[in-house]
C-alpha positions in Angstrom: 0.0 0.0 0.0 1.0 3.9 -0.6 1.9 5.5 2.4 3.0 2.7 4.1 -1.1 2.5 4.9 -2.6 -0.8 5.3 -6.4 -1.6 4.7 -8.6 -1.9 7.0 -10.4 -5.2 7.6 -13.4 -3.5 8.8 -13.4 -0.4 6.4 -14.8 -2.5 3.5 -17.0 -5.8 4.5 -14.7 -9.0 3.6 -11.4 -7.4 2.8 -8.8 -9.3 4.6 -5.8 -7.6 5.8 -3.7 -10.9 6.0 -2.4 -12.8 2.7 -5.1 -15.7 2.1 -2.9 -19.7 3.1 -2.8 -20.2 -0.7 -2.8 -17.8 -3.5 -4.5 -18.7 -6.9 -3.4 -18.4 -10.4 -4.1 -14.8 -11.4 -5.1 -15.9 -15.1 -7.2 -18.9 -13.6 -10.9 -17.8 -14.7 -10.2 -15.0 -16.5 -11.6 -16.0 -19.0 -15.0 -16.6 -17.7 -14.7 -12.9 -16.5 -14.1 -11.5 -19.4 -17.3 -14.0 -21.2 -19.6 -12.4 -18.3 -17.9 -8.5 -18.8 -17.8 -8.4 -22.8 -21.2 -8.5 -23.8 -21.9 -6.4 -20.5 -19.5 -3.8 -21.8 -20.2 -3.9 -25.8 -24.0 -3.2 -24.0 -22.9 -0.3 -22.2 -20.6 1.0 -25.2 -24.1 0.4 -27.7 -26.3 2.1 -25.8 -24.4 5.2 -25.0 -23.9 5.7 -28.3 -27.2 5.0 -29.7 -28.2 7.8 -26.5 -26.0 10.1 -28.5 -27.2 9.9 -31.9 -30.7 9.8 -30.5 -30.0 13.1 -28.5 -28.0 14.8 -31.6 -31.1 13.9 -34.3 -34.4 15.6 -34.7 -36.5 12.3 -35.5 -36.0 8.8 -35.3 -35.8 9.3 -39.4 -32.5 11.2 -38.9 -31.1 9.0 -36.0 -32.0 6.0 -38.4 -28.9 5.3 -40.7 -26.2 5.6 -38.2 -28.3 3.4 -35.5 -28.5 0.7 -37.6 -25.1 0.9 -38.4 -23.6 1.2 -34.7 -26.1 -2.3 -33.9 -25.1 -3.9 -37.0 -21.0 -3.4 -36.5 -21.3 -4.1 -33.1 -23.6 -7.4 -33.7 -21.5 -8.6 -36.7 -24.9 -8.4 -39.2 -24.5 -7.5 -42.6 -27.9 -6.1 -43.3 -30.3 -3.8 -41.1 -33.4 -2.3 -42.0 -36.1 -0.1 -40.0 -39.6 -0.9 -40.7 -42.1 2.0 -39.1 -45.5 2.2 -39.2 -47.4 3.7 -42.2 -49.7 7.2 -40.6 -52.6 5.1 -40.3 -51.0 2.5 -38.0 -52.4 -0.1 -40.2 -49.3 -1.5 -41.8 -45.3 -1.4 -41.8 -43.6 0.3 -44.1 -39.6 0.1 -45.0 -38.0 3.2 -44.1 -34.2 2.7 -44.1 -31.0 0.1 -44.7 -27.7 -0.1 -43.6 -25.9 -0.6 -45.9 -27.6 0.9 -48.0 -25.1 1.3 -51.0 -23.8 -2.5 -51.0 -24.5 -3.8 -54.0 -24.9 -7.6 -53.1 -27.8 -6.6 -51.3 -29.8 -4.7 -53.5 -32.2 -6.8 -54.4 -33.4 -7.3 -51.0 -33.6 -3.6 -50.3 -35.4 -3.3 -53.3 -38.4 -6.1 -52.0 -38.2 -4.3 -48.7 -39.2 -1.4 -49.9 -42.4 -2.9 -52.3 -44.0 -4.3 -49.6 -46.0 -3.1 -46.5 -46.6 -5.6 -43.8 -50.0 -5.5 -42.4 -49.7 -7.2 -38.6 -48.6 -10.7 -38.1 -47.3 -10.5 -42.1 -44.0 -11.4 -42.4 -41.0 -11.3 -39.9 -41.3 -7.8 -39.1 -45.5 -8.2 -39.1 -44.8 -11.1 -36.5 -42.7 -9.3 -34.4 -45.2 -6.0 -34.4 -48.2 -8.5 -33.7 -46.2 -10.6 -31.0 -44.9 -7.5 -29.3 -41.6 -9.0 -28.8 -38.6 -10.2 -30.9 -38.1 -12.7 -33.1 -34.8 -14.8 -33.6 -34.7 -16.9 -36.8 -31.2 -19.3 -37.1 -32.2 -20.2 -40.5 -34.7 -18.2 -42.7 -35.9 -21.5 -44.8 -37.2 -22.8 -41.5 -39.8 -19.9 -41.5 -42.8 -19.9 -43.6 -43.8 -16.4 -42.7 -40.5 -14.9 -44.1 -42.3 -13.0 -47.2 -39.0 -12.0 -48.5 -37.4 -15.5 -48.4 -36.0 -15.7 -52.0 -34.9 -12.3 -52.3 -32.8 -13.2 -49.1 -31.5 -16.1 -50.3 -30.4 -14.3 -53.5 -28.5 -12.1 -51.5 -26.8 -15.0 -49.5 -28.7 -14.2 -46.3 -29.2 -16.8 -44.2 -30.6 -15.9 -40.5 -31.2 -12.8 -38.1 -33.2 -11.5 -36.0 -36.2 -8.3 -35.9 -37.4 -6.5 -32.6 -40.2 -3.7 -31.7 -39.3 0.0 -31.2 -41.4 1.1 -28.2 -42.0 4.3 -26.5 -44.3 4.4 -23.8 -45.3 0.6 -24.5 -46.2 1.9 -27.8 -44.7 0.0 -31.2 -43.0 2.5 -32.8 -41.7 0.2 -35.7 -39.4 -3.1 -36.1 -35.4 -3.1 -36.7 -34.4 -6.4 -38.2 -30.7 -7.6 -38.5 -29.5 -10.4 -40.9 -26.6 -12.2 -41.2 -25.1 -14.4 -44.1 -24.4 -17.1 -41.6 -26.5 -19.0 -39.5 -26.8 -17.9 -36.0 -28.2 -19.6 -32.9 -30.1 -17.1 -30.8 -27.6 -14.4 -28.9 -29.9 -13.4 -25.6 -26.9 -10.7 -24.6 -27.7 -9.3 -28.2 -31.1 -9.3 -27.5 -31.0 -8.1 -24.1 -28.8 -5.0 -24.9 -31.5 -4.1 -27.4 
């Protein structure tokens, strides 16, 4: 200790002041810390910045592009799209894509934006009807996914949609696809 100070044992509830009889391997578990502190931390580090661009942006239109960017980095996906809901509230309607200029992808982009999904039509119609998110590990296993062959075109292969609420309100759907197939990532899922 600085100062030549030594801790107290009863300043701070279980801190001993004498050397335990045996002392573990300081590497020993790391690991498993760093498994429970990484997806707590990449968490942390997502939704700080999402708070940013959210704070900077004058509607969830504007914060859009770089949201889905930030998510999609962070969660390795390839694609992500925002679905909102059309004025009436009566269907979904595509309003943006990240990334949006990549040219492998264009054709799903291009179905996205064709189609509106009434509730309970589609992935993102499912996940706006069930009120919670969905988590597909491989899209042929789904007979809802409208935009199945376009996906498949473009190599993608699973992912995952969610709602956007405020107030327990659905705001609209993000969905985030990946060209591999992914088992279900609860930290992800949690952190959104």
């Amino acid at each position: 200790n600085q100062a030549g100070m030594e801790p107290r044992s009863d300043a701070v509830p279980g801190l001993r002041s004498d050397p335990p009889e045996s002392v573990a391997d300081p590497c020993e578990g790391e690991s498993d810390l760093l498994a429970i502190r990484k997806p707590a931390l990449l968490r942390f580090e997502l939704q700080n910045r999402i708070n940013e661009v959210l704070a900077r942006a004058s509607s969830l239109e504007e914060a859009a592009p770089e949201i889905l960017r930030e998510i999609a980095v962070k969660g390795d996906w390839v694609f992500a799209g925002l679905w909102v809901l059309d004025p009436g509230g009566e269907r979904l309607c595509f309003l943006n894509s990240w990334p949006s200029e990549d040219p492998s992808l264009q054709t799903f982009i291009a179905c996205s934006f064709e189609i509106a999904l009434a509730r309970g039509e589609g992935l993102p119609g499912a996940a706006w009807e069930g009120n919670h998110s969905i988590w597909l590990p491989d899209f042929e296993q789904r007979l809802k996914f409208l935009r199945l062959r376009a996906a498949q075109d473009c190599g993608l292969k699973s992912g995952t949609c969610f709602p956007l609420r405020l107030a327990g309100k659905v705001l609209g759907i993000m969905e985030f696809f990946s060209r591999e197939q992914r088992s279900e990532d609860k930290d992800f899922l949690e952190t959104l």
